[in-house]
C-alpha positions in Angstrom: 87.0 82.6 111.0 86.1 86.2 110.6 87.7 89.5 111.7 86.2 92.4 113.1 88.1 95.6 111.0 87.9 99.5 111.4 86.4 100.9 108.8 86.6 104.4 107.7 83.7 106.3 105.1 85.0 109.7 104.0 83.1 111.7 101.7 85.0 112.5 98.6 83.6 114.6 95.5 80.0 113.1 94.7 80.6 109.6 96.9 82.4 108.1 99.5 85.7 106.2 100.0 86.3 103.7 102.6 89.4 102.7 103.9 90.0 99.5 106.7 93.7 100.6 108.0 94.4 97.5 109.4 95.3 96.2 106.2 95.3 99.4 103.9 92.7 98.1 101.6 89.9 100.9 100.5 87.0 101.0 98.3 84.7 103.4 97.5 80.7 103.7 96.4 78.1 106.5 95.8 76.7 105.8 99.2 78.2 105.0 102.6 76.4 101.9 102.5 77.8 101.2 99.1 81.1 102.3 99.9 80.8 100.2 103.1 79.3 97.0 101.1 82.4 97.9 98.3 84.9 97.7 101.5 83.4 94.5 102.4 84.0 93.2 99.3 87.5 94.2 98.4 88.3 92.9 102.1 86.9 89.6 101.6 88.8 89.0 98.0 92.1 90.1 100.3 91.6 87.8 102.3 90.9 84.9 99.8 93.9 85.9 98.1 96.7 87.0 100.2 99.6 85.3 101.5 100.1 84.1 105.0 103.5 86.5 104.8 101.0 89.4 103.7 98.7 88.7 106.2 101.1 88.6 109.2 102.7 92.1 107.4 99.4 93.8 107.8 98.1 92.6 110.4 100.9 92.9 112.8 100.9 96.3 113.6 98.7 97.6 116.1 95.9 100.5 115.5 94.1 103.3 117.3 91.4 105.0 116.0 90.7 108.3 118.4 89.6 111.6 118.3 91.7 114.9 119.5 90.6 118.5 119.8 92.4 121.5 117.5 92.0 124.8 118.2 91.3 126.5 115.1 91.7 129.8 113.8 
């Protein structure tokens, strides 16, 4: 079975961070393909390891990733 996730690459400092905030798991690399690939990773071992009380606490909630407009300044 497989999952499709959000996954969000930030620059931070010299690399990246990723974060999937369907389950609050994050990773980070020097690239955003690295930090991407690291995500995938840390996900996968989650997912291996978790309980089926963890998993239905993550995954429960529901998620929106959107933009909005700021006026600035």
């Amino acid at each position: 079975m497989t999952h499709r996730l959000t996954a969000i690459v930030e620059r931070e400092g010299d690399g990246y961070v990723a974060l999937c905030p369907e389950v609050d798991v994050a990773s980070q690399g020097d690239t955003v393909a690295e930090a991407r690939a690291n995500l995938t990773e840390a996900l996968t071992l989650f997912f291996e390891t978790a309980s089926a009380e963890e998993l239905d606490r993550r995954l429960g909630g529901e998620i929106y990733v959107t933009q909005v407009e700021v006026a600035v300044g």
